[in-house]
C-alpha positions as CSV (number, residue, x, y, z in Angstrom):
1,X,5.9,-24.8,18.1
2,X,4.7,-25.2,22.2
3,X,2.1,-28.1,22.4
4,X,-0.3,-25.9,24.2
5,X,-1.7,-28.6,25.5
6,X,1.2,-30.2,27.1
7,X,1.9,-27.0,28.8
8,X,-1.4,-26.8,30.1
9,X,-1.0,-29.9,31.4
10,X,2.2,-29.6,33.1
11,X,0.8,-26.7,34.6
12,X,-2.6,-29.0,36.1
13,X,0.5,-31.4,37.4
14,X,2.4,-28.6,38.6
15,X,-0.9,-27.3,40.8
16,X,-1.7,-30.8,41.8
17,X,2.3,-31.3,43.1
18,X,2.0,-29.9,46.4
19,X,0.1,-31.1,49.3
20,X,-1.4,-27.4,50.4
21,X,-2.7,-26.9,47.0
22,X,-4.5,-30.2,47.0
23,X,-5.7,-29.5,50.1
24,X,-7.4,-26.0,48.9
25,X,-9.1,-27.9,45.9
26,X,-10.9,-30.2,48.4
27,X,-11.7,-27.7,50.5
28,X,-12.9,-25.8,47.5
29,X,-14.8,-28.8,46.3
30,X,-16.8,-28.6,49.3
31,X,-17.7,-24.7,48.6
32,X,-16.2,-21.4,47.1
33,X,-14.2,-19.8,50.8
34,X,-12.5,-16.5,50.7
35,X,-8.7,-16.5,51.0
36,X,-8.9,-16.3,54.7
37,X,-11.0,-18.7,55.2
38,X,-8.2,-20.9,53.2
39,X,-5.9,-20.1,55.0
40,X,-7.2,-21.1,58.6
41,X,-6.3,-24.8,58.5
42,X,-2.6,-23.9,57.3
43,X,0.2,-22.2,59.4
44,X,1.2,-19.6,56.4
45,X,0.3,-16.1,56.0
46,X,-2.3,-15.2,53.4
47,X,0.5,-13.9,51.3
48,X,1.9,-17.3,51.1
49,X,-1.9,-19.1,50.5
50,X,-2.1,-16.8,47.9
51,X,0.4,-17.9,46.0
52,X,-1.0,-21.3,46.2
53,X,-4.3,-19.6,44.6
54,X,-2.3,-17.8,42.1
55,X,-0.4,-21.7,41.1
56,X,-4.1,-23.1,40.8
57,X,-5.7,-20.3,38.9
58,X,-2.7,-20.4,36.4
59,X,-3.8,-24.2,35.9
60,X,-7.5,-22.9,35.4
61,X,-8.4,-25.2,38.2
62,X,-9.4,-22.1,40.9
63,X,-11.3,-18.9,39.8
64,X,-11.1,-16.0,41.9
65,X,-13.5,-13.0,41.8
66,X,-13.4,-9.9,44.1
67,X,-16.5,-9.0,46.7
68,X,-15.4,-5.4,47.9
69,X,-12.2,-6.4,49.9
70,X,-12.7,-10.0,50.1
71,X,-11.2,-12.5,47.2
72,X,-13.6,-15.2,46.8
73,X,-12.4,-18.4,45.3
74,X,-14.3,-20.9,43.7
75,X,-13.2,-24.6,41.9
76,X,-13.2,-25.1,38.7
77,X,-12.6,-28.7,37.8
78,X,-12.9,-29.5,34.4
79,X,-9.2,-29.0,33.6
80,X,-8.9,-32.3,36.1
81,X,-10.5,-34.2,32.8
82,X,-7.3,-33.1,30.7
83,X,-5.5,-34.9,33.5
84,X,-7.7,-37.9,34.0
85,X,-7.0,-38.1,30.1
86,X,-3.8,-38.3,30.0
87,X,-3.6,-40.5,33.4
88,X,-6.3,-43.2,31.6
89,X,-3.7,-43.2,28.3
90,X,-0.8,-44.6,30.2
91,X,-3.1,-46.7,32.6
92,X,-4.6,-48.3,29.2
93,X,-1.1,-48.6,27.9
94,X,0.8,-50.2,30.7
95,X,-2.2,-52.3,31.3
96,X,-1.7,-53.6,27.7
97,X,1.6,-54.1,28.1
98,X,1.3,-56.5,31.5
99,X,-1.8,-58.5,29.6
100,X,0.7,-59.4,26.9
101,X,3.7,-60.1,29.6
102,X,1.3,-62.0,31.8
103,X,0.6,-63.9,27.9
104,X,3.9,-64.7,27.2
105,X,4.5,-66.1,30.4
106,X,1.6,-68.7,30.3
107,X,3.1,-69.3,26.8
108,X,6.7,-69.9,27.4
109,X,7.4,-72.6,30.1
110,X,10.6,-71.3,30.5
111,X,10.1,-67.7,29.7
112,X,10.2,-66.8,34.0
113,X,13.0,-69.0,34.8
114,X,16.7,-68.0,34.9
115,X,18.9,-70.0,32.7
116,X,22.6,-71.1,34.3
């Protein structure tokens, strides 16, 4: 059985992989833009900035409705919690781990030093 959940997280990390993408979600986080108006800052045609939509709405972290001809897309963040989730569970664990390093060190006198 697929872990739907995993998959829709390696979907949000997928999205969040490339720099043009992240660059749409900030620009998106400022207001919902049409796909041209996306695709100004970036030297690609709208085909290819589509695609980048299509990556981000896959992730659920873009929404796209249609205004007569123009594509309007809008952010959608809340999927970002899934990944600040899963970011804060192995932030808490490593962080655990180097408390009880750092503990063992201050324990053992010799625990650092390398033995001949």
């Amino acid at each position: 059985m697929v872990n739907i959940e995993a998959v829709e997280l390696d979907g949000i990390f997928y999205a969040l992989a490339d720099p043009t993408r992240r660059q749409i979600l900030k620009m998106l986080g400022e207001q919902t833009r049409s796909i041209t108006e996306l695709a100004e800052p970036f030297r690609m045609t709208l085909a290819a900035v589509s695609k980048h939509i299509k990556v981000l709405e896959r992730a659920k972290l873009v929404k796209r409705t249609k205004q007569g001809r123009v594509h309007q897309c809008e952010l959608d963040a809340a999927p970002l919690a899934k990944a600040e989730e899963c970011i804060r569970f192995y932030q808490d664990f490593w962080n655990e781990r180097l408390d009880a390093l750092a503990l063992y060190l201050e324990r053992e006198p010799n625990a650092g030093k390398k033995r001949k």
